[in-house]
C-alpha positions as CSV (number, residue, x, y, z in Angstrom):
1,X,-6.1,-3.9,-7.7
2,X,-5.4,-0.3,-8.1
3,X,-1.9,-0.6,-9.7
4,X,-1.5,-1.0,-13.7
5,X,0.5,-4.0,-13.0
6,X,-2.4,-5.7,-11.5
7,X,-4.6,-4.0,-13.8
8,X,-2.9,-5.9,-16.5
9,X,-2.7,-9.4,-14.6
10,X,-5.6,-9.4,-14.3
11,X,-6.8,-9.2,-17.6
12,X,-4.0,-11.6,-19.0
13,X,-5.1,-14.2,-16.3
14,X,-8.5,-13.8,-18.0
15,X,-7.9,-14.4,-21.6
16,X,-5.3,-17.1,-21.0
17,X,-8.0,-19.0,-19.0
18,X,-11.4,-18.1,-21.2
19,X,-9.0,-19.3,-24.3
20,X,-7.6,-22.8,-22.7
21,X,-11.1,-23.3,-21.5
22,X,-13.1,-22.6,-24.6
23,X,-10.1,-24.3,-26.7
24,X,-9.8,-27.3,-25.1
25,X,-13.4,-28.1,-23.1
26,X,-15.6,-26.0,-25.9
27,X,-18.8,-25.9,-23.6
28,X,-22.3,-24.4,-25.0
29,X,-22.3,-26.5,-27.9
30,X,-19.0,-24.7,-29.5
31,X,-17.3,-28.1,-30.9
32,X,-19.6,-26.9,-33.6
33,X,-18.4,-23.2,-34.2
34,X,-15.9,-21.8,-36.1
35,X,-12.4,-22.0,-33.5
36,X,-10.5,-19.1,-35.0
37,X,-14.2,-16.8,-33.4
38,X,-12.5,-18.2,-29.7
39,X,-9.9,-15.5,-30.4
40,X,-12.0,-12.7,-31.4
41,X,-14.2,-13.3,-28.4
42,X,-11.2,-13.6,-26.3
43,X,-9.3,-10.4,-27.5
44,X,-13.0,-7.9,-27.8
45,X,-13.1,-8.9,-24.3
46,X,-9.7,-8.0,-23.5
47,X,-10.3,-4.7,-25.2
48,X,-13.3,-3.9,-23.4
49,X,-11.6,-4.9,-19.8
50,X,-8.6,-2.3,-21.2
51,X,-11.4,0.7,-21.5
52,X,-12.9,-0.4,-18.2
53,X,-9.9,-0.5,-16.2
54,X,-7.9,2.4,-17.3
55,X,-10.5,4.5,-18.8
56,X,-13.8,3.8,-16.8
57,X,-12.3,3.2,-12.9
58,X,-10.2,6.4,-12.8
59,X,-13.2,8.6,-14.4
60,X,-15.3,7.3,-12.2
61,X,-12.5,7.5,-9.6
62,X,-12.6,3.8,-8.5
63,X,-9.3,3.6,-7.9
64,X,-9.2,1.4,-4.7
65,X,-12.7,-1.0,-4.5
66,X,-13.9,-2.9,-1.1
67,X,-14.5,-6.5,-1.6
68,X,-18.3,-5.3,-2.2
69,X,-18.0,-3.0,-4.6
70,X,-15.2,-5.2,-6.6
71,X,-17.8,-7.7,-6.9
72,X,-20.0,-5.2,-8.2
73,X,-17.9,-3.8,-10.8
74,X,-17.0,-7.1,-11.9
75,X,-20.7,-7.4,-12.3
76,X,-20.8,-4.4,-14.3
77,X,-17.4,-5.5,-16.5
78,X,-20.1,-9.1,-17.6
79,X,-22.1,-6.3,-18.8
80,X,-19.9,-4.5,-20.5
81,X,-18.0,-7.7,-22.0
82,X,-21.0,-8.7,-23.1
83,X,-22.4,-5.6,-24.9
84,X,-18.5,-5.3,-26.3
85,X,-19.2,-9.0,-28.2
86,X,-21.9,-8.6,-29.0
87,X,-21.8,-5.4,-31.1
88,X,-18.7,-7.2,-32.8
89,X,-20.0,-10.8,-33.4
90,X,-24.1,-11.0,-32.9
91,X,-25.8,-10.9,-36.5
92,X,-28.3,-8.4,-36.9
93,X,-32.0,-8.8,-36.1
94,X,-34.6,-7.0,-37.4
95,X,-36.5,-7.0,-34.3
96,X,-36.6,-5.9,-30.9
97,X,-36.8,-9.4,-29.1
98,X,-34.6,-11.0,-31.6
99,X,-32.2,-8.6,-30.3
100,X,-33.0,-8.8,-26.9
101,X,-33.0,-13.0,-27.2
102,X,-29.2,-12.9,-28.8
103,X,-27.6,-10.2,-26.3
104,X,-29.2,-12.5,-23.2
105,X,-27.7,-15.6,-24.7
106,X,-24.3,-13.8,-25.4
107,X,-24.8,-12.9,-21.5
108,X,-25.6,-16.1,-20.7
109,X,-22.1,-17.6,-21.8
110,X,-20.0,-14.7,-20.7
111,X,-21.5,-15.0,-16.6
112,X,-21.0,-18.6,-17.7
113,X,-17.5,-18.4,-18.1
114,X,-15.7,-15.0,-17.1
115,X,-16.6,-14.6,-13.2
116,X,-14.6,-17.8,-11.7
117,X,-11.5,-16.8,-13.1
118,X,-11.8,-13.3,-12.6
119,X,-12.8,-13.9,-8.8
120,X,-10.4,-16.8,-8.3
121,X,-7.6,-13.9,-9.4
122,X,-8.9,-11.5,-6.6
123,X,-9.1,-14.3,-4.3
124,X,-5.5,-14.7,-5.1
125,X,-4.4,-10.9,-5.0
126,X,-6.6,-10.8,-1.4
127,X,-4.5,-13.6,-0.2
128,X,-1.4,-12.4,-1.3
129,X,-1.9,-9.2,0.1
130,X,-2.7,-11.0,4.0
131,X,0.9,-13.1,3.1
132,X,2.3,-10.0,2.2
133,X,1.1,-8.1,5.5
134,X,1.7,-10.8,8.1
135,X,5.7,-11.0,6.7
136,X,5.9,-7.6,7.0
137,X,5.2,-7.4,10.7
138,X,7.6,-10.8,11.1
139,X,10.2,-8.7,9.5
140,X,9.1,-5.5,11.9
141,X,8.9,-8.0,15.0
142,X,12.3,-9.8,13.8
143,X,14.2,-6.7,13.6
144,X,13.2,-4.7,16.4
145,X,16.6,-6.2,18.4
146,X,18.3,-4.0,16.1
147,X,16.9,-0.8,16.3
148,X,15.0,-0.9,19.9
149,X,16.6,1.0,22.7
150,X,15.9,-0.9,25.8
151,X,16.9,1.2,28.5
152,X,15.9,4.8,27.2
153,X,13.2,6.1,28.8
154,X,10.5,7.9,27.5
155,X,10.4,10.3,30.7
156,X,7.0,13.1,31.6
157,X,7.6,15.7,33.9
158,X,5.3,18.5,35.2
159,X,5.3,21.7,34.7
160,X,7.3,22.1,37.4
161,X,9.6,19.9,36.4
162,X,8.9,16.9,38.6
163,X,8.2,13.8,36.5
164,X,5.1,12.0,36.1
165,X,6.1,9.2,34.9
166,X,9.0,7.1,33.2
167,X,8.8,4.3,30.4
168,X,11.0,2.2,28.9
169,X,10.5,2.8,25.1
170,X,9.9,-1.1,24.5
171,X,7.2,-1.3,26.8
172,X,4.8,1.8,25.2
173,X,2.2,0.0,23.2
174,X,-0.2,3.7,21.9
175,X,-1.2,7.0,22.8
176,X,-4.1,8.4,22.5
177,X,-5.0,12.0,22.8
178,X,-8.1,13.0,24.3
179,X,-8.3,16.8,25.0
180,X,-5.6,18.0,27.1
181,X,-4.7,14.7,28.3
182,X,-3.5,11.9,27.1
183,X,-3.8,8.3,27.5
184,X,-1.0,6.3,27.6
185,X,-1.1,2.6,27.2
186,X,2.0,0.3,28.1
187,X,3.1,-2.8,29.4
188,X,4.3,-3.5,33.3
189,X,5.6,-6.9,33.3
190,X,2.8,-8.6,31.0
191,X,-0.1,-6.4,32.3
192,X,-1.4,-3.4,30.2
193,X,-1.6,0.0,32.5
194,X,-3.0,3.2,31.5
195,X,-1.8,6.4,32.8
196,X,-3.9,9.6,32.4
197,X,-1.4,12.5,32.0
198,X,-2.3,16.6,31.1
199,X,0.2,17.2,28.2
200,X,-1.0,17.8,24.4
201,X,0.0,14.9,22.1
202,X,1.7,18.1,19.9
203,X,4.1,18.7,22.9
204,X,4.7,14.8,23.8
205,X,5.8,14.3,20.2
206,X,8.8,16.6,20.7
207,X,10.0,14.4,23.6
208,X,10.2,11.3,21.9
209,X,13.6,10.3,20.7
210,X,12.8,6.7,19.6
211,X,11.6,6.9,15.8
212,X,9.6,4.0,16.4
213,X,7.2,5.6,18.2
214,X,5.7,7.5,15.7
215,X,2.0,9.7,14.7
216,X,-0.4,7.8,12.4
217,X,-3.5,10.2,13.2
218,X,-3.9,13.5,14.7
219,X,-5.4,11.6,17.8
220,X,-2.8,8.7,18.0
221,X,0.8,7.6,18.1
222,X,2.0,3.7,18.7
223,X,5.0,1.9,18.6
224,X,5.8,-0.1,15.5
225,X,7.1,-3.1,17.6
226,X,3.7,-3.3,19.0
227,X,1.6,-4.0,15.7
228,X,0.1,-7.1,15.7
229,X,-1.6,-6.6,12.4
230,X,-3.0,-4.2,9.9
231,X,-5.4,-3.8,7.4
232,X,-5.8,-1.1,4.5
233,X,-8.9,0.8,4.5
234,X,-10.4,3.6,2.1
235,X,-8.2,6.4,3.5
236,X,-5.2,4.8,5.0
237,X,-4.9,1.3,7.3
238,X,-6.3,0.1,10.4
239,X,-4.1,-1.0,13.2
240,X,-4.2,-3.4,15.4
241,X,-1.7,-3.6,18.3
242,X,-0.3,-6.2,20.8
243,X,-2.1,-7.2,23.9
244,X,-5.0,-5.0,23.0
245,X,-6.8,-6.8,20.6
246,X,-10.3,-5.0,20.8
247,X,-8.7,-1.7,20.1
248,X,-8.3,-0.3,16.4
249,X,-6.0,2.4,15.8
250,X,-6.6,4.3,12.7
251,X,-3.9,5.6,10.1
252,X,-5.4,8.7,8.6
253,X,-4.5,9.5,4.9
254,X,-2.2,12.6,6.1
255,X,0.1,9.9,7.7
256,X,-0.3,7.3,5.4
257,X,2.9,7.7,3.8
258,X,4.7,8.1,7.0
259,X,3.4,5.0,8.1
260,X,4.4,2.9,4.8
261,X,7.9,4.2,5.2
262,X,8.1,3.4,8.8
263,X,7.3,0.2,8.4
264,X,9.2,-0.5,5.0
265,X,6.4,-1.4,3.0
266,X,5.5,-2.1,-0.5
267,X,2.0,-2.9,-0.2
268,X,0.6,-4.2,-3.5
269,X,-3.2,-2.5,-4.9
C-alpha cells in the first residue's frame, strides 16, 4: 500500500462503493435527503483520503504500514473523513454540544459505512500479495532445471590446501556465519547435515561460482532454489527455506535489492 498506484485504488474502490451503496440502499434515513449531497460527501472524502495519503503518510514517513498500524491509520483516515464533511456540509451551531452532537453523528455514518470497504480492499491487496509470492517461488522452483548446475561442486579446502569438504551446488540449502566459522547447512540424500568449517563468509563468497547462492545479510547466504517462502518485513523480507521450517533467514535492507533482482520480483506495496 506504499505505491501511488495502490494509493489511488484504493481510494477509487472507496468512492465507487460509498456512492453505489448510498445511491442505491440509502441507509440512515437518506431516502429523505437531497441525492445530488451523495456526491459531495463522496468526493470531500475522496479529497481528504488524497491529503492523507500523499501528503500525511510520507511526512509522517508511513510509507510501508504492518497490518496493526494500517488498521490504525485507517482509524485515523474515519477521523479525518469525518472532520473533512463535516466542515463542508454540517450547518453551524451556536453551541458547543450542538457541535459536538452533529460531528458524532457525521462520525457515526462515516465508521458506518467507510471501514468494510476500505478493509475488504486491504484484505484483497494482502491476498494478492501471498498469490503473488507463492507464484514467484513456483516460477523460482520451475525454473531452476535451467539454470542449476548439478555436478559443480562447491569445494572448501584448508589452508593448506587439503579440502574440507565438497558440495554439490543443488544440495546447499544456507550459510550462516558465526565468527570465524561458518555453518553450513545442506542436504545428503534427504537428511539436513551441518558442517562447522573456519573460513569467513567474506572469503567463502569469492569461491562461489553459482549465482544462485547468493548474500541477503551480512551473516547469511542461501540458495534461491531452496526458498520455500517469504515474507516482507519493515527493512527487507524474511526467508524461509526448504526442509528447515523453524529457521528464518533475514534479508537486511542493504541486500534488499539484490534479493528482488535475484529472484525476479515485482512485489507490489
Amino acid at each position: 500500500m506504499a505505491s501511488a498506484k495502490k494509493k489511488l485504488m484504493l481510494i477509487g474502490f472507496l468512492m465507487v462503493f460509498i456512492l453505489v451503496f448510498l445511491v442505491v440502499y440509502a441507509p440512515f434515513n437518506m431516502i429523505n435527503w437531497d441525492k445530488g449531497l451523495f456526491f459531495g460527501y463522496v468526493f470531500t472524502g475522496a479529497g481528504v483520503l488524497l491529503i492523507s495519503q500523499f501528503v500525511l503518510r510520507p511526512l509522517l514517513g508511513l510509507q510501508h504500514l504492518k497490518i496493526y498500524s494500517l488498521l490504525l491509520w485507517c482509524l485515523f483516515e474515519v477521523l479525518l473523513v469525518t472532520f473533512g464533511i463535516y466542515l463542508v456540509f454540517s450547518p453551524s451551531f451556536p453551541t458547543l454540544s450542538g457541535k459536538l452532537g452533529e460531528y458524532y453523528l457525521t462520525l457515526t455514518y462515516v465508521a458506518l459505512v467507510m471501514p468494510g470497504p476500505y478493509l475488504l480492499f486491504v484484505w484483497y491487496m494482502g491476498l494478492q500479495y501471498k498469490v503473488s509470492s507463492f507464484a514467484a517461488i513456483a516460477v523460482i522452483n520451475n525454473d531452476s532445471n535451467s539454470d542449476r548446475r548439478n555436478d559443480e561442486l562447491l569445494t572448501l579446502t584448508s589452508e593448506k590446501d587439503k579440502v574440507i569438504l565438497a558440495i554439490k551446488y543443488d544440495q546447499l540449502l544456507y550459510i550462516k556465519a558465526s565468527g570465524n566459522y561458518l555453518d553450513i547447512f545442506y542436504l545428503k540424500g534427504d537428511k539436513k547435515i551441518k558442517e562447522v568449517v573456519r573460513m569467513s563468509l567474506k572469503n567463502l563468497e569469492t569461491r562461489i561460482t553459482d549465482a544462485s547462492v547468493f548474500r541477503t545479510h551480512r551473516s547469511y547466504m542461501v540458495n534461491k532454489h531452496h526458498i520455500s517462502s517469504f515474507k516482507r518485513t519493515r527493512k527487507g523480507y524474511a526467508v524461509s527455506v526448504e526442509h528447515i521450517p523453524d529457521t528464518v533467514l533475514p534479508v537486511s535492507s542493504g541486500y534488499k535489492a539484490h534479493f528482488e533482482k535475484i529472484l525476479d520480483l515485482t512485489m507490489p506495496h
